[in-house]
C-alpha positions as CSV (number, residue, x, y, z in Angstrom):
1,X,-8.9,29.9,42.5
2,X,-5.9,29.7,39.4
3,X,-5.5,26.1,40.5
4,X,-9.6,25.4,40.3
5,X,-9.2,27.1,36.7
6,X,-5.6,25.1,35.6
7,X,-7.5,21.9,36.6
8,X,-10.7,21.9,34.4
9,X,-8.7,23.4,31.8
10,X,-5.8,19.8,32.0
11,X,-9.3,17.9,32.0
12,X,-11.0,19.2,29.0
13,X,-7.6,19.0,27.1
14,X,-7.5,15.5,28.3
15,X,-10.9,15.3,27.4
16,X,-10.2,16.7,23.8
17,X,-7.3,14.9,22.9
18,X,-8.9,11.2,23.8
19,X,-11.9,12.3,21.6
20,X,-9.2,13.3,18.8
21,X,-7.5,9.7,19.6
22,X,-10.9,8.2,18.9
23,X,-11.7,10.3,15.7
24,X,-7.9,9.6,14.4
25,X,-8.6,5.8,14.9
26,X,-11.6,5.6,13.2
27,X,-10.3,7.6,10.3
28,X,-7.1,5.3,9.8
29,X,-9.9,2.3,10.1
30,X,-11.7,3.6,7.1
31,X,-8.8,4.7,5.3
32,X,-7.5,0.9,5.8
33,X,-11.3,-0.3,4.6
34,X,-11.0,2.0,1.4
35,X,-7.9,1.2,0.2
36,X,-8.5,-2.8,0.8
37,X,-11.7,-1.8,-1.8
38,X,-9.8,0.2,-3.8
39,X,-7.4,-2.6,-3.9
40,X,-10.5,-5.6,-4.5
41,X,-11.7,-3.1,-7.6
42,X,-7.9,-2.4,-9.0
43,X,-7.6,-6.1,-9.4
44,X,-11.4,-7.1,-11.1
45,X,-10.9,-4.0,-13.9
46,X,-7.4,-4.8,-14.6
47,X,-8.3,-9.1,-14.8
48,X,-11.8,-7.9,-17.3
49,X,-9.1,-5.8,-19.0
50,X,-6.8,-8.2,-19.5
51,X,-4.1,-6.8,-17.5
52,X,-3.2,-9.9,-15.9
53,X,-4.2,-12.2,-18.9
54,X,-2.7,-11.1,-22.2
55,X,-1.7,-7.1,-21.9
56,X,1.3,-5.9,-24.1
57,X,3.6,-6.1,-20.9
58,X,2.7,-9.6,-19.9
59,X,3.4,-10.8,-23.7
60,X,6.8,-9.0,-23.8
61,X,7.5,-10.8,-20.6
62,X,7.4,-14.3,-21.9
63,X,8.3,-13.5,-25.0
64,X,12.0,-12.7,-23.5
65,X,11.4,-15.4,-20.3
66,X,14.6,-17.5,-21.5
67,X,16.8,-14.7,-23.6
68,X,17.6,-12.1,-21.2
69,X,21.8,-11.3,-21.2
70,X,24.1,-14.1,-22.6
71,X,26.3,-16.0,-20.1
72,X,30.1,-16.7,-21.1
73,X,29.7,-20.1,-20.0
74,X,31.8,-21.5,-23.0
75,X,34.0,-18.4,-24.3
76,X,37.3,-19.6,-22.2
77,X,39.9,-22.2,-23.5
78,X,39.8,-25.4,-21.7
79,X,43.6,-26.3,-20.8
């Protein structure tokens, strides 16, 4: 009879966890679908806000494009 009992009890754990494996894949499957959104809206508000096209960050960038840290190309004597 404890051997009937320890058998239905493996199956509906078996049972349980599959369903869990299904529930945890369709979670990560939305998650992936809300962040790809998330990601889609992220880029159209920061292009209509002009983070891409003119923001304070993007101007300091090209501003400085060719200065950045001097090279001692020339500072040695030629012998």
């Amino acid at each position: 009879m404890g051997a009937v009992v320890s058998c239905i009890q493996s199956v509906f754990r078996t049972i349980g966890r599959a369903i869990m494996g299904v529930v945890n894949g369709i979670g990560s499957i939305l998650m992936a679908i809300i962040n790809g959104v998330i990601g889609v809206i992220d880029v159209i508000v920061g292009f209509l806000t002009c983070n891409y096209c003119g923001s304070r960050r993007g101007r300091m960038r090209r501003r400085s494009g060719g200065m950045g840290r001097r090279r001692h190309a020339g500072t040695t004597a030629t012998i």
